[in-house]
Backbone bond lengths (Angstrom), bond angles and torsions (degrees), N, CA, C in turn:
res aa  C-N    CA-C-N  psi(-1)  N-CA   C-N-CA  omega(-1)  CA-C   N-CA-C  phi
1 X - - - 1.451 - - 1.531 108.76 -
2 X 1.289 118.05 144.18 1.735 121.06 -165.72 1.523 86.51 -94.81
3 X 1.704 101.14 155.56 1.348 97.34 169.05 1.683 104.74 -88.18
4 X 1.543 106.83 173.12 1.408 116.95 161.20 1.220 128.78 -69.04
5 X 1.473 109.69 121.97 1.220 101.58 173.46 1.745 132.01 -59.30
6 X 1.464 127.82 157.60 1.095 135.64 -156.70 1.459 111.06 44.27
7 X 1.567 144.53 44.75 1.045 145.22 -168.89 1.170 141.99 44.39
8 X 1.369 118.80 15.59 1.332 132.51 115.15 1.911 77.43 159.64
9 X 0.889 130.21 53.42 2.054 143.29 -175.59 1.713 96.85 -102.01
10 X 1.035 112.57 132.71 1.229 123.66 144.20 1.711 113.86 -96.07
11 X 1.225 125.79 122.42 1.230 122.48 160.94 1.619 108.04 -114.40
12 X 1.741 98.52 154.41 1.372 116.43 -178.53 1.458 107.56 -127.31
13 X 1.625 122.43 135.24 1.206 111.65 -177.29 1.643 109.17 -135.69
14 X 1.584 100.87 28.71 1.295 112.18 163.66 1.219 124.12 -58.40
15 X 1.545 124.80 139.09 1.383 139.09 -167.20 1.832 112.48 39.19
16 X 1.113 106.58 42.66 1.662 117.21 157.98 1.296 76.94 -90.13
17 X 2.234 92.09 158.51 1.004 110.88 167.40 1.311 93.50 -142.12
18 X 0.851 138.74 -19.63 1.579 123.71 160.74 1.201 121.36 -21.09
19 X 1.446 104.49 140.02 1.422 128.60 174.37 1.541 126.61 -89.40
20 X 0.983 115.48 152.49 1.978 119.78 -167.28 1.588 98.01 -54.16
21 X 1.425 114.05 -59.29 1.474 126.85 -169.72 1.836 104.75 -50.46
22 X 1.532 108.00 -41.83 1.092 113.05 -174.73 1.661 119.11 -54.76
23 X 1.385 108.36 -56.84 1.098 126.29 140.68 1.447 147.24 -23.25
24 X 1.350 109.19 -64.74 1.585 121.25 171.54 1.040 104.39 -106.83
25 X 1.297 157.58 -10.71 1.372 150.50 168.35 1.503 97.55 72.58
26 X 1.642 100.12 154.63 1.551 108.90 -157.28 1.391 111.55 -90.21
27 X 1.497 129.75 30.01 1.040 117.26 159.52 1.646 112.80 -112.16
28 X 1.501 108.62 173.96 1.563 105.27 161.18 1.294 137.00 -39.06
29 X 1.752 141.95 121.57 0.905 134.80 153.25 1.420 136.28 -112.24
30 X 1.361 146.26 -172.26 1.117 137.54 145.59 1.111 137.76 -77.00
31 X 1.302 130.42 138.40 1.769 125.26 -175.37 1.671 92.96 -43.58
32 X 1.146 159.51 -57.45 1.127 150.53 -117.48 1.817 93.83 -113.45
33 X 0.966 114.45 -44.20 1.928 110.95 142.69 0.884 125.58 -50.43
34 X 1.493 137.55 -43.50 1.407 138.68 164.58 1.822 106.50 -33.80
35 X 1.624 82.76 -71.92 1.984 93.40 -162.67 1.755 95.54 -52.40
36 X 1.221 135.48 -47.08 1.691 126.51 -171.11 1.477 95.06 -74.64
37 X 1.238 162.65 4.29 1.495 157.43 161.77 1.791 93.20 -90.79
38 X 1.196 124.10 -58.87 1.322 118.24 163.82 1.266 134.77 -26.97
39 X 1.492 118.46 -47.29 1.386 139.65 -154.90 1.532 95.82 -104.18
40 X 1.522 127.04 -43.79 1.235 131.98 161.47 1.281 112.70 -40.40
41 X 1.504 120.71 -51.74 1.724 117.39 -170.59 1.315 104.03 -82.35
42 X 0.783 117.11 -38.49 1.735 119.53 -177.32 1.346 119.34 -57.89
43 X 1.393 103.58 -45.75 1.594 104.02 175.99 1.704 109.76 -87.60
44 X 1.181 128.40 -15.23 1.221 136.60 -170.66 1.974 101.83 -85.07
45 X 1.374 105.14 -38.52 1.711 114.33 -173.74 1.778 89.89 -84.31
46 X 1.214 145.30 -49.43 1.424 158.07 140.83 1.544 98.12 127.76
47 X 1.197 101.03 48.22 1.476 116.10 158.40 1.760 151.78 -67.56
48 X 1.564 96.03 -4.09 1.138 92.02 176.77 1.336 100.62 -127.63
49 X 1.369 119.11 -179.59 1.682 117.36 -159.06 2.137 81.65 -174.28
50 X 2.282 77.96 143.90 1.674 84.06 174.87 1.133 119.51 -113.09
């Protein structure tokens, strides 16, 4: 049996309208900043569910 992806989370990002910049802010980051700016909005908008 495969595991679930994102640890077993469904996320939904229907009718967001946010923007990338909004999100990641307009300077350079790292992929590994990316995923914690990710995980910040997601759980902060309360978008994902297990």
């Amino acid at each position: 049996m495969a595991k679930p992806a994102f640890g077993g989370y469904s996320i939904c990002f229907k009718g967001c309208t946010d923007s990338m910049e909004s999100v990641f802010g307009s300077g350079k980051i790292s992929p590994s900043e990316m995923t914690k700016k990710i995980w910040v909005y997601v759980k902060g908008k309360k978008l994902s569910s297990k």
